[in-house]
mmCIF file as Biopython writes it, N, C-alpha, C and O atoms, coordinates in Angstrom:
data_model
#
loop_
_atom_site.group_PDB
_atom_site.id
_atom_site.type_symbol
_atom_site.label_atom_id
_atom_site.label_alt_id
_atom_site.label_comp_id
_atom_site.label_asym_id
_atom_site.label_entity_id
_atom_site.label_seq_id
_atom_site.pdbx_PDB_ins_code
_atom_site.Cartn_x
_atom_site.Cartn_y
_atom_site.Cartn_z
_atom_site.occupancy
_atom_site.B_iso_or_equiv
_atom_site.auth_seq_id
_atom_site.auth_asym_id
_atom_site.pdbx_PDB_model_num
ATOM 1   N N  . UNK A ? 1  ? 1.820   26.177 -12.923 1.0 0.0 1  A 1 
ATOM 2   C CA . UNK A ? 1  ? 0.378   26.200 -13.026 1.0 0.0 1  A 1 
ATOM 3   C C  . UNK A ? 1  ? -0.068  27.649 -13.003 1.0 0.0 1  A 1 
ATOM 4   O O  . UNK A ? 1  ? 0.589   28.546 -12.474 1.0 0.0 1  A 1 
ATOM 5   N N  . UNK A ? 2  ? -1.238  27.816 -13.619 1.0 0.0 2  A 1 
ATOM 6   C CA . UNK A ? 2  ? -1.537  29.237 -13.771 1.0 0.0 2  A 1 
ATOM 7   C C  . UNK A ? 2  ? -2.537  29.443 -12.713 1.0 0.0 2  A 1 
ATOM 8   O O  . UNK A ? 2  ? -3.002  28.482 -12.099 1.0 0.0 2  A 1 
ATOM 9   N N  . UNK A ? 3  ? -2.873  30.607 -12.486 1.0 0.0 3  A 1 
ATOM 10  C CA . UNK A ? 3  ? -3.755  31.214 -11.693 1.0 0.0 3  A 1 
ATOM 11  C C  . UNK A ? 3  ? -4.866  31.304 -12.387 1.0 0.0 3  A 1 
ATOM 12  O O  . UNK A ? 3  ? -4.647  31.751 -13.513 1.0 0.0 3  A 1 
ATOM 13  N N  . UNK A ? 4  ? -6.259  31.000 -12.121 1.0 0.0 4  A 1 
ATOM 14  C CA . UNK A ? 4  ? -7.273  31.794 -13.053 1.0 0.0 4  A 1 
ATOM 15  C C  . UNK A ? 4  ? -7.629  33.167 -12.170 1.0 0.0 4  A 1 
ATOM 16  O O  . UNK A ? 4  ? -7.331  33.429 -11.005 1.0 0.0 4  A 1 
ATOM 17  N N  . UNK A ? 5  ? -8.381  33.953 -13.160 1.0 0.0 5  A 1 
ATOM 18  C CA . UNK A ? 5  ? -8.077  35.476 -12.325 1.0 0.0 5  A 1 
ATOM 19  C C  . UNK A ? 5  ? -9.989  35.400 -12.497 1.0 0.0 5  A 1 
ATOM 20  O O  . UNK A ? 5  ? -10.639 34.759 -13.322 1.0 0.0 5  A 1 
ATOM 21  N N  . UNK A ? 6  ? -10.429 36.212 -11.501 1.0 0.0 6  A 1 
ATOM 22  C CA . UNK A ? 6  ? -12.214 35.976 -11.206 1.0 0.0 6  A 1 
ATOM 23  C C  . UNK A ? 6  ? -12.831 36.503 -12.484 1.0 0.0 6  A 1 
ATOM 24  O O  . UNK A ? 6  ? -12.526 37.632 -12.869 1.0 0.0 6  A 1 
ATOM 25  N N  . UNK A ? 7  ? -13.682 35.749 -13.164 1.0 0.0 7  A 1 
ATOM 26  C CA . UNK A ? 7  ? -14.239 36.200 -14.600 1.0 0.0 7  A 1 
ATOM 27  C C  . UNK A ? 7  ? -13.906 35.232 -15.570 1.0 0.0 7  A 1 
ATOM 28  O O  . UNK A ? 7  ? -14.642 34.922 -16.507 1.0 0.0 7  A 1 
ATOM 29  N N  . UNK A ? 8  ? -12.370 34.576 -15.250 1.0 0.0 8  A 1 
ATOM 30  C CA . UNK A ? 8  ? -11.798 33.678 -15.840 1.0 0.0 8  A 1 
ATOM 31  C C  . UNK A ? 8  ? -12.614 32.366 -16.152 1.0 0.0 8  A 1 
ATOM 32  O O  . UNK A ? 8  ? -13.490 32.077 -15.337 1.0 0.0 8  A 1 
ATOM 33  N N  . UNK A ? 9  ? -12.443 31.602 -17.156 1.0 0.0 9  A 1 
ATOM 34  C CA . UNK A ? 9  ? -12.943 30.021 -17.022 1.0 0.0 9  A 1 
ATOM 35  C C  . UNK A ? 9  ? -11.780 29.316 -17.315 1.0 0.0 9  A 1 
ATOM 36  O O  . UNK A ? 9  ? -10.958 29.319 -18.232 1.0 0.0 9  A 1 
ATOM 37  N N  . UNK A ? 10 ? -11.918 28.813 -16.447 1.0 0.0 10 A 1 
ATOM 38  C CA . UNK A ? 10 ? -10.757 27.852 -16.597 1.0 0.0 10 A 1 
ATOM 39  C C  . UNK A ? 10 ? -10.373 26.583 -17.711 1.0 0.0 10 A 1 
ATOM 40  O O  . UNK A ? 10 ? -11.044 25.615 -18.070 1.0 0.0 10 A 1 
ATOM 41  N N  . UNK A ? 11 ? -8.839  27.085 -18.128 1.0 0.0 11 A 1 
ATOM 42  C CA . UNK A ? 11 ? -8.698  26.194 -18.877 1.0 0.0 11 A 1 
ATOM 43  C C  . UNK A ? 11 ? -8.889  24.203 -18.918 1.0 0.0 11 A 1 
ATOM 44  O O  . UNK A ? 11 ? -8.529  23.410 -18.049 1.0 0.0 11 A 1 
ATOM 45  N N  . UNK A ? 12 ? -9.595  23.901 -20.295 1.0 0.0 12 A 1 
ATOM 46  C CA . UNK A ? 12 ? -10.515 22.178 -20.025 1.0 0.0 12 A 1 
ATOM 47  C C  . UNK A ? 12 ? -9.034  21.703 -20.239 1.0 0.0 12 A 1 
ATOM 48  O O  . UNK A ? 12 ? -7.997  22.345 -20.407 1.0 0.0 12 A 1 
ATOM 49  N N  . UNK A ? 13 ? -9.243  20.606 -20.188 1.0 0.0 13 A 1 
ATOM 50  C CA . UNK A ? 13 ? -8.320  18.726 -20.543 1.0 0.0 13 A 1 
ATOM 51  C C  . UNK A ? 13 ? -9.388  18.085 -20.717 1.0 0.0 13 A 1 
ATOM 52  O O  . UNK A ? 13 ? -10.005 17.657 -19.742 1.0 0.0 13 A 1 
ATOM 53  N N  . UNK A ? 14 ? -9.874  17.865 -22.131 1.0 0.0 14 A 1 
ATOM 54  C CA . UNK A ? 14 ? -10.588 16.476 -22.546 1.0 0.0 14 A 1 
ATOM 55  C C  . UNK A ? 14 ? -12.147 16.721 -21.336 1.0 0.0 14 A 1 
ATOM 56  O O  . UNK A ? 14 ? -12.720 15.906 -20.613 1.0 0.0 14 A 1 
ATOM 57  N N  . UNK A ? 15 ? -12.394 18.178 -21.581 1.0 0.0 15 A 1 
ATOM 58  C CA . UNK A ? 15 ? -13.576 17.958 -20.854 1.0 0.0 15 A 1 
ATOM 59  C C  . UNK A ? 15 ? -13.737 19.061 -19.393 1.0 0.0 15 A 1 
ATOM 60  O O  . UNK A ? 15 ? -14.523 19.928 -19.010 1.0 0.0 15 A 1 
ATOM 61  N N  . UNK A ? 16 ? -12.207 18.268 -18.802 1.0 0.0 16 A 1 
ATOM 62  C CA . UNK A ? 16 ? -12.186 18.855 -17.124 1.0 0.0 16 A 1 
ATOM 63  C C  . UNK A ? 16 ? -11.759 19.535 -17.095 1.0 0.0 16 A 1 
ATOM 64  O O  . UNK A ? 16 ? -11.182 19.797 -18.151 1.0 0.0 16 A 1 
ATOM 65  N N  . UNK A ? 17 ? -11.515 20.777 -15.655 1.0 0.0 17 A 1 
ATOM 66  C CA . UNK A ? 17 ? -10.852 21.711 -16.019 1.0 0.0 17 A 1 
ATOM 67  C C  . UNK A ? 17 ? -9.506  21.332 -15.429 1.0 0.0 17 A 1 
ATOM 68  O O  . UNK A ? 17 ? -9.437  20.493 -14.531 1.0 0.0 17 A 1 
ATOM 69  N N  . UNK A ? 18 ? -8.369  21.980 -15.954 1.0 0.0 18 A 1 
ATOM 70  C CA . UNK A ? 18 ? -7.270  21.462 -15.809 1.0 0.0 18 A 1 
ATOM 71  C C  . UNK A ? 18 ? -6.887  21.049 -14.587 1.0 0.0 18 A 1 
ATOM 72  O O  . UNK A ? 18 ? -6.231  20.012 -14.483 1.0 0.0 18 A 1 
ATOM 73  N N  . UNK A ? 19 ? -7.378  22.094 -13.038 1.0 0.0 19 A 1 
ATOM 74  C CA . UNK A ? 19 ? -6.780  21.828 -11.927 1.0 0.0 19 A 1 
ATOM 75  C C  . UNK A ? 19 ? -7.229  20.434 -11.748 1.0 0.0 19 A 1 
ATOM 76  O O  . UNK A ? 19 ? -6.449  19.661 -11.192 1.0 0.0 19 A 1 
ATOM 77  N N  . UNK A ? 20 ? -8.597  19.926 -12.217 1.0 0.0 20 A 1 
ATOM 78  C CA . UNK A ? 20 ? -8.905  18.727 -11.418 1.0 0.0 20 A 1 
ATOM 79  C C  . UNK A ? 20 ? -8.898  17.315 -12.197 1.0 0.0 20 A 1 
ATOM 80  O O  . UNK A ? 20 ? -9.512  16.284 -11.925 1.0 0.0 20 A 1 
ATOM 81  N N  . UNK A ? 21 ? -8.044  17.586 -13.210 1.0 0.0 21 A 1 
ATOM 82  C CA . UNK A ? 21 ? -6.802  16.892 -14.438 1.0 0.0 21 A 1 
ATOM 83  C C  . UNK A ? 21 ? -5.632  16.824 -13.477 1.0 0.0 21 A 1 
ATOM 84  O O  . UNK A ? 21 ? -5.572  15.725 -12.924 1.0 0.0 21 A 1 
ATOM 85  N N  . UNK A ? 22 ? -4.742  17.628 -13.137 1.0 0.0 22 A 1 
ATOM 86  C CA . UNK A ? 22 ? -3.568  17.875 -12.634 1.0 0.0 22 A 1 
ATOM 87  C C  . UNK A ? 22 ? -3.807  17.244 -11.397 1.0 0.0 22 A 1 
ATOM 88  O O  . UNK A ? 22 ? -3.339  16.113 -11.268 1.0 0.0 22 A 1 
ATOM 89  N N  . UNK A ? 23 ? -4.523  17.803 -10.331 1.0 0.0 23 A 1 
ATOM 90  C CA . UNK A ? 23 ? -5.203  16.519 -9.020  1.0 0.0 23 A 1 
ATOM 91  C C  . UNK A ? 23 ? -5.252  15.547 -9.462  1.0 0.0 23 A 1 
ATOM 92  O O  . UNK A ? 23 ? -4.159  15.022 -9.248  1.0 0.0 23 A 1 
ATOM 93  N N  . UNK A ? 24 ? -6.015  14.742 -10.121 1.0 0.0 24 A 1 
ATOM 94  C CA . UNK A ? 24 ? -5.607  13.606 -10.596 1.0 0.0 24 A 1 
ATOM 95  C C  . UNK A ? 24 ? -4.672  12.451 -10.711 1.0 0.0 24 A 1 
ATOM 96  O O  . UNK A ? 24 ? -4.675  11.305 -10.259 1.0 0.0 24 A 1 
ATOM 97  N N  . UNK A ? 25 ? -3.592  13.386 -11.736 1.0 0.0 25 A 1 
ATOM 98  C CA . UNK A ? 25 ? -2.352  12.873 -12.251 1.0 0.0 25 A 1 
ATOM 99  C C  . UNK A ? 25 ? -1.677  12.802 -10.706 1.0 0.0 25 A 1 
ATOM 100 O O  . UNK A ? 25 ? -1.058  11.763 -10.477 1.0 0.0 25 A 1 
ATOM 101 N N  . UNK A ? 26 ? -1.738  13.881 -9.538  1.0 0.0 26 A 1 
ATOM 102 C CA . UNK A ? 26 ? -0.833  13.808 -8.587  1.0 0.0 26 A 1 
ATOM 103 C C  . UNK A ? 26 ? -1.007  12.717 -7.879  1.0 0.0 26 A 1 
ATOM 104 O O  . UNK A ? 26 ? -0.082  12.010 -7.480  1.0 0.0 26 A 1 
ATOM 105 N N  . UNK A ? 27 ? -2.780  12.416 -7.584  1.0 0.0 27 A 1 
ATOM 106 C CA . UNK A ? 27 ? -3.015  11.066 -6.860  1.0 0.0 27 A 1 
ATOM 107 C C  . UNK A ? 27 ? -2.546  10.031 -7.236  1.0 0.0 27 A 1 
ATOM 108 O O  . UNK A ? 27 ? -2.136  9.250  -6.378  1.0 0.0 27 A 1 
ATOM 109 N N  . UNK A ? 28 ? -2.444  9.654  -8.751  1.0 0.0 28 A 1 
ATOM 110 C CA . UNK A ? 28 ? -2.471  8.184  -9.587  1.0 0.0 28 A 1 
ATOM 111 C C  . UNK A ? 28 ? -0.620  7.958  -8.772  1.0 0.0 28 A 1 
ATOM 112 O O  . UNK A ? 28 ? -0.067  7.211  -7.964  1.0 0.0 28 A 1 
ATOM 113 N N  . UNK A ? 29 ? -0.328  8.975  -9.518  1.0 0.0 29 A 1 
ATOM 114 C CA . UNK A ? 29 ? 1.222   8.980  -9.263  1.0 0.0 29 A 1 
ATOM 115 C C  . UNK A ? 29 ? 1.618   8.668  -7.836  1.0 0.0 29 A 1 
ATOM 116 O O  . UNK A ? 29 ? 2.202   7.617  -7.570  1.0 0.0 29 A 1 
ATOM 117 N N  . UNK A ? 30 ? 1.206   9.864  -6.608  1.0 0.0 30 A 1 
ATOM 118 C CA . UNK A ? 30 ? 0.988   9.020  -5.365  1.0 0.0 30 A 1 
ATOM 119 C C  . UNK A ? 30 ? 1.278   7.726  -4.763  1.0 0.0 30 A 1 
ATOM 120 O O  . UNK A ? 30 ? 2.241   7.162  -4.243  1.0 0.0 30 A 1 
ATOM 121 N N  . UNK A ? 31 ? -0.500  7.369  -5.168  1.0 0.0 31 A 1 
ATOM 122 C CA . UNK A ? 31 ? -0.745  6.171  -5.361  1.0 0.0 31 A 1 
ATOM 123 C C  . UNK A ? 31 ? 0.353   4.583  -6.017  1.0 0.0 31 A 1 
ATOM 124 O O  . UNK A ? 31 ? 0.473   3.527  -5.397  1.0 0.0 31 A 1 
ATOM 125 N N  . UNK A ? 32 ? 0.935   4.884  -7.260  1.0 0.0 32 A 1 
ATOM 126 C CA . UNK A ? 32 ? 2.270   4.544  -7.395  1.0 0.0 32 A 1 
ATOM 127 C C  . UNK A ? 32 ? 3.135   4.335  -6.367  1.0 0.0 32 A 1 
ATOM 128 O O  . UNK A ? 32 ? 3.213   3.218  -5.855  1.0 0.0 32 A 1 
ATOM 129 N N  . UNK A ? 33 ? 3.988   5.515  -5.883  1.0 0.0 33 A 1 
ATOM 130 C CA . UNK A ? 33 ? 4.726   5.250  -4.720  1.0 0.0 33 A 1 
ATOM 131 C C  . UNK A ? 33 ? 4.315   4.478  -3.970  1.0 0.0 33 A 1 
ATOM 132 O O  . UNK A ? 33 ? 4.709   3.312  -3.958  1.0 0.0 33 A 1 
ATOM 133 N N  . UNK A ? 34 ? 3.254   5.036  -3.014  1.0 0.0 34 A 1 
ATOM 134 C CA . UNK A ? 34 ? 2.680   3.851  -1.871  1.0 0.0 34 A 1 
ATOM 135 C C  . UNK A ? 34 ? 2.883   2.320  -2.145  1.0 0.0 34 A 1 
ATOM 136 O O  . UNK A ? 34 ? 3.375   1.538  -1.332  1.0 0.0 34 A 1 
ATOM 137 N N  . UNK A ? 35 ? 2.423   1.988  -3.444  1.0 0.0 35 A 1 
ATOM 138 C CA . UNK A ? 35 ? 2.377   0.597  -4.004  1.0 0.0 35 A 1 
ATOM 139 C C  . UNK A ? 35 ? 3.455   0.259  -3.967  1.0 0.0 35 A 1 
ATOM 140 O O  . UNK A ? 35 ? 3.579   -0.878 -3.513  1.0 0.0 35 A 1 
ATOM 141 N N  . UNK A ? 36 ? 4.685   0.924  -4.354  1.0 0.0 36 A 1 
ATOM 142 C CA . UNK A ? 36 ? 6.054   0.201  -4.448  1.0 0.0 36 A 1 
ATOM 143 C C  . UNK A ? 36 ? 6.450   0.118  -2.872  1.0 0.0 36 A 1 
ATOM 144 O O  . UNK A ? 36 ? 7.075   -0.871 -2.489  1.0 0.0 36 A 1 
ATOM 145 N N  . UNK A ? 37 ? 6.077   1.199  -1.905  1.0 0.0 37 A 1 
ATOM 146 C CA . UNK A ? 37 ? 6.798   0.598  -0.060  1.0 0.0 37 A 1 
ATOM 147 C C  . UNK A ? 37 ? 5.218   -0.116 0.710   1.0 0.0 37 A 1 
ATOM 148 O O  . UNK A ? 37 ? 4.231   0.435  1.198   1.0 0.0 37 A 1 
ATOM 149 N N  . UNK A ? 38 ? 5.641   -1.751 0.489   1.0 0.0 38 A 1 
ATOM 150 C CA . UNK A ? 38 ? 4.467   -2.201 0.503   1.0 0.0 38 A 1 
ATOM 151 C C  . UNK A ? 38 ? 4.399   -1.771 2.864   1.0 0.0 38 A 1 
ATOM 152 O O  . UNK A ? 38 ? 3.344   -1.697 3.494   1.0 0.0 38 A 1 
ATOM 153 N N  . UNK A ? 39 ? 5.229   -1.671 3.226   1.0 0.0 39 A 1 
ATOM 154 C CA . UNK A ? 39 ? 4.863   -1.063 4.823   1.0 0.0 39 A 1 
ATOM 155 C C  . UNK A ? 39 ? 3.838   -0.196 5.020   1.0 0.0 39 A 1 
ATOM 156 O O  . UNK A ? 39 ? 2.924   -0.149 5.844   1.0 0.0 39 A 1 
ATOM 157 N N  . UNK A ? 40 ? 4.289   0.731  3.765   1.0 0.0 40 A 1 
ATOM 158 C CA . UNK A ? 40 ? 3.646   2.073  4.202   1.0 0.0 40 A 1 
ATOM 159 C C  . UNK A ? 40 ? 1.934   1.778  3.216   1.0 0.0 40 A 1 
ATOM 160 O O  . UNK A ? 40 ? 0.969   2.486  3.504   1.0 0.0 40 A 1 
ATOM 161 N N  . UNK A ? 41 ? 1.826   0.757  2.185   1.0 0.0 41 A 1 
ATOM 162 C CA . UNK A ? 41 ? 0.940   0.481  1.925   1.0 0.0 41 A 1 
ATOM 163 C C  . UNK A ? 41 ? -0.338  -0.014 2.974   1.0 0.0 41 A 1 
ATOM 164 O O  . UNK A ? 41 ? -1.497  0.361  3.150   1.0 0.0 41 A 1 
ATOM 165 N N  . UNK A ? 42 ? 0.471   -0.980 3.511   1.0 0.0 42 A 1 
ATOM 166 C CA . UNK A ? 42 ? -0.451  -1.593 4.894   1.0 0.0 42 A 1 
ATOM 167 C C  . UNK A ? 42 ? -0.882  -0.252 6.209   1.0 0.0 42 A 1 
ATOM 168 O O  . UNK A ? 42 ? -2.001  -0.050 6.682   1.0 0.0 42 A 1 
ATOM 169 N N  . UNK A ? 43 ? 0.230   0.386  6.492   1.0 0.0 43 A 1 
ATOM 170 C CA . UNK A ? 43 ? 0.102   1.501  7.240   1.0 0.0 43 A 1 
ATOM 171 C C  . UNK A ? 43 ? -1.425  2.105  6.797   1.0 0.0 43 A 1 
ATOM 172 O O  . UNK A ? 43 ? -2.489  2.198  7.409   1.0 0.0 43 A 1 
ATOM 173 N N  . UNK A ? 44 ? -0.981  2.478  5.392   1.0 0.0 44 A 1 
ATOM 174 C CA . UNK A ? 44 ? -2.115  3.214  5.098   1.0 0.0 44 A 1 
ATOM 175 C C  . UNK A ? 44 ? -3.717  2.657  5.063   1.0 0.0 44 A 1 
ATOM 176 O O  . UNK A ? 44 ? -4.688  3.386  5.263   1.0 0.0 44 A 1 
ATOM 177 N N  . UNK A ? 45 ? -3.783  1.186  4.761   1.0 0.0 45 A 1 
ATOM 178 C CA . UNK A ? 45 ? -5.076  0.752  4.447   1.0 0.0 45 A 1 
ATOM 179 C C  . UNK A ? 45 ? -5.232  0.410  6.395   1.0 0.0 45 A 1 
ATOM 180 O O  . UNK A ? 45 ? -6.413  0.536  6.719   1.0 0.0 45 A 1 
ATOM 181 N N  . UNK A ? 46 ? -4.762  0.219  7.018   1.0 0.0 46 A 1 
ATOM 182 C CA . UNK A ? 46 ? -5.105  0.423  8.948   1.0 0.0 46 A 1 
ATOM 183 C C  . UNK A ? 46 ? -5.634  1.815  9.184   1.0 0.0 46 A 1 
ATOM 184 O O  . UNK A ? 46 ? -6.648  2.061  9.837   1.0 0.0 46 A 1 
ATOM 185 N N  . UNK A ? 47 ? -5.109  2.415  8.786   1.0 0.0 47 A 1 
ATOM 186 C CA . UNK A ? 47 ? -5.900  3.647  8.638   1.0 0.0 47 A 1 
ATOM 187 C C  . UNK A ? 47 ? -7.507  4.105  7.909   1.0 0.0 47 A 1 
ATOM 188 O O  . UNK A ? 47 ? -8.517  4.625  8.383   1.0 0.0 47 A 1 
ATOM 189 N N  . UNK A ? 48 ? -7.252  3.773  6.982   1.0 0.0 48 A 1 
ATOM 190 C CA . UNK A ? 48 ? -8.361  3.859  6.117   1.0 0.0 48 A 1 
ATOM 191 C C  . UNK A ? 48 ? -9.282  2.662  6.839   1.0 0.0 48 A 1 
ATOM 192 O O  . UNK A ? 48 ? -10.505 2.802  6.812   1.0 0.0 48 A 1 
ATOM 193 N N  . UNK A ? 49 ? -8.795  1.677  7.380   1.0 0.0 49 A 1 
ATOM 194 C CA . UNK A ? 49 ? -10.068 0.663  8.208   1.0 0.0 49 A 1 
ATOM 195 C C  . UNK A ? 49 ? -10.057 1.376  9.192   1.0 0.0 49 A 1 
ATOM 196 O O  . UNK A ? 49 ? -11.261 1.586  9.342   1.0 0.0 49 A 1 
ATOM 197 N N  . UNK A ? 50 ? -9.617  1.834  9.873   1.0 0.0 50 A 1 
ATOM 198 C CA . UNK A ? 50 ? -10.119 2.936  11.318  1.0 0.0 50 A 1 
ATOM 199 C C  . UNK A ? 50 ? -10.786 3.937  10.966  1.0 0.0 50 A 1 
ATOM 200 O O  . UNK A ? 50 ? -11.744 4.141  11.712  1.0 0.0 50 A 1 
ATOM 201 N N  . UNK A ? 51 ? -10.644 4.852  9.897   1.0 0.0 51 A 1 
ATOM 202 C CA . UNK A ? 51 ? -11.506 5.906  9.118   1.0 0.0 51 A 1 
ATOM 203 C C  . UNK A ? 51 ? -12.539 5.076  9.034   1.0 0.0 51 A 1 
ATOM 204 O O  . UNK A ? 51 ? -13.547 5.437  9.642   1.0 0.0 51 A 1 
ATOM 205 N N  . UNK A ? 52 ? -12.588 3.984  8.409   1.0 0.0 52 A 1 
ATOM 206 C CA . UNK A ? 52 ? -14.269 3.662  7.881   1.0 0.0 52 A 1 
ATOM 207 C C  . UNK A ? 52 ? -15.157 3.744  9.691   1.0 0.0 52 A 1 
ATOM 208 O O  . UNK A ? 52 ? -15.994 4.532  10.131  1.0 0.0 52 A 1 
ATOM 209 N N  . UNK A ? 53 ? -14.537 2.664  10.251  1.0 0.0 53 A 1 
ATOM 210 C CA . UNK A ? 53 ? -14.901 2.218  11.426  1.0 0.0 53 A 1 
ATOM 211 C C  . UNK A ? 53 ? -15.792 3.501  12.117  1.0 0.0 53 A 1 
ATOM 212 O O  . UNK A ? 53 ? -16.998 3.459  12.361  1.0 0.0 53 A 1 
ATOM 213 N N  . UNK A ? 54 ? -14.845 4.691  12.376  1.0 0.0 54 A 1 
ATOM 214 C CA . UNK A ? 54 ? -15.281 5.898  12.885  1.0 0.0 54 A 1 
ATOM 215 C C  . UNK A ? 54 ? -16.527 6.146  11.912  1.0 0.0 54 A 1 
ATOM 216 O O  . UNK A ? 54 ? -17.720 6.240  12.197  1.0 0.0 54 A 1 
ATOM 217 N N  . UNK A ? 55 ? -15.912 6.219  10.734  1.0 0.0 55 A 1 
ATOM 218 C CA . UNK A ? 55 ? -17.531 6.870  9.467   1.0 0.0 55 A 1 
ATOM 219 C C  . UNK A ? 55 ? -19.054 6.044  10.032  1.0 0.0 55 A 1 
ATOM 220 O O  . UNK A ? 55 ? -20.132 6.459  10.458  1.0 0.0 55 A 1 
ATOM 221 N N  . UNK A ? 56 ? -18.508 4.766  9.789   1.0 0.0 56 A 1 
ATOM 222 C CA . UNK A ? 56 ? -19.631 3.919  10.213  1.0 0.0 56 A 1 
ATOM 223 C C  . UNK A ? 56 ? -20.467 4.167  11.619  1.0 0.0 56 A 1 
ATOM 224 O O  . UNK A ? 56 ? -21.697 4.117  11.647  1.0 0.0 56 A 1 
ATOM 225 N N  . UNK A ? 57 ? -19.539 4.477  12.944  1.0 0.0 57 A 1 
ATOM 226 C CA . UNK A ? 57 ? -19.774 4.905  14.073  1.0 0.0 57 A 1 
ATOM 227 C C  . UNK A ? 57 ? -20.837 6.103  13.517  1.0 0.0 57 A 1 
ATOM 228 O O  . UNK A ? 57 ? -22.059 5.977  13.584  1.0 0.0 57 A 1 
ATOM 229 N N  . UNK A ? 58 ? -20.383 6.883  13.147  1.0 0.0 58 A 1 
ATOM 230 C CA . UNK A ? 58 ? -20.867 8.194  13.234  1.0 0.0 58 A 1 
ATOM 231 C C  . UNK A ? 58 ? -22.478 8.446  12.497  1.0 0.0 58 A 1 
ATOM 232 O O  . UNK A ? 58 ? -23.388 9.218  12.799  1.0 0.0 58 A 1 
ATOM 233 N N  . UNK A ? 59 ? -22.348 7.488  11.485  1.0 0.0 59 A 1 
ATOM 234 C CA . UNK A ? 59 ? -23.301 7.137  10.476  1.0 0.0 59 A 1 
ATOM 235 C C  . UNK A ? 59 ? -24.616 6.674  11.335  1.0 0.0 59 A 1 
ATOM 236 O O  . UNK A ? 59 ? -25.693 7.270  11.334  1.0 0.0 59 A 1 
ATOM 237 N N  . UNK A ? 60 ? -24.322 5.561  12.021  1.0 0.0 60 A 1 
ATOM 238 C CA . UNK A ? 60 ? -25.235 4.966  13.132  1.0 0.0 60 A 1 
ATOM 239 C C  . UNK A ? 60 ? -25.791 5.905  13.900  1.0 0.0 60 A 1 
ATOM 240 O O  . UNK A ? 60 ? -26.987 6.198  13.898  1.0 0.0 60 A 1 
ATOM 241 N N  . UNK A ? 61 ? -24.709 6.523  14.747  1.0 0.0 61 A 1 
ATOM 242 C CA . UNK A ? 61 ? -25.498 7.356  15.935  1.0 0.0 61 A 1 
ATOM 243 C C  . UNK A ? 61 ? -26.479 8.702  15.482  1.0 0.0 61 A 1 
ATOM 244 O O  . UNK A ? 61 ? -27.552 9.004  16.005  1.0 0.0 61 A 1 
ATOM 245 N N  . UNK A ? 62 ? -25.818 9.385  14.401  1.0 0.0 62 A 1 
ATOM 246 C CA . UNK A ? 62 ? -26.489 10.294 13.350  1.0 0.0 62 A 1 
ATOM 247 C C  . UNK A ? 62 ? -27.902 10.120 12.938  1.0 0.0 62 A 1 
ATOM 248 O O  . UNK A ? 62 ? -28.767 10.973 12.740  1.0 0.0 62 A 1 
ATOM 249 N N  . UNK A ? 63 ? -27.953 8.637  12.839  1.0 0.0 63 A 1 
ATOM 250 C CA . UNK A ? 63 ? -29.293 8.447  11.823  1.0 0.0 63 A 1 
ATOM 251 C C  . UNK A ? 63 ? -30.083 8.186  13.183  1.0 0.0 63 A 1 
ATOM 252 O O  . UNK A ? 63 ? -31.198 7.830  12.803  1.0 0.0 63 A 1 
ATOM 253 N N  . UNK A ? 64 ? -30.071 8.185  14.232  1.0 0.0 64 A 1 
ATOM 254 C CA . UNK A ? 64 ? -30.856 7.857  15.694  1.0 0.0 64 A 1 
ATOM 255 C C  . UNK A ? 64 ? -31.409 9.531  16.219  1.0 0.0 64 A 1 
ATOM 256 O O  . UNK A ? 64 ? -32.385 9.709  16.947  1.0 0.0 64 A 1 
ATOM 257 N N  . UNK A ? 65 ? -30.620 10.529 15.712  1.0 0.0 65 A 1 
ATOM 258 C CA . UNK A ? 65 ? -30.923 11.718 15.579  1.0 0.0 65 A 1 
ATOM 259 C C  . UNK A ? 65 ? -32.555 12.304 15.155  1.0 0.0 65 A 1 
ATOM 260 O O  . UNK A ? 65 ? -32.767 13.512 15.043  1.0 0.0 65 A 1 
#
């Protein structure tokens, strides 16, 4: 991957600029793996329900602010 240097614009993909093309592709792919070790699939979505849980917490007490 290249560096852009300050002044630079960064090279597009169909629009985006490449780094956030390349992010992308790394998540989808990711995402892949996880799906095939269905453990670590579940692992992960217990997590992501405890993340919300907290968001939601935080959301509530915030808006009482």
């Amino acid at each position: 991957m290249t560096m852009a240097t300050i002044g630079e614009k960064p090279r597009k993909v169909d629009g985006f600029d490449e780094w956030e093309v390349t992010d992308a592709a790394s998540t989808l792919r990711r995402a892949q793996e996880i799906k095939a070790k269905p453990k670590l699939f579940r692992a992960a979505l217990k997590e992501l329900r405890r993340e919300q849980k907290a968001t939601k917490a935080a959301l509530e007490w915030s808006s009482k602010l």
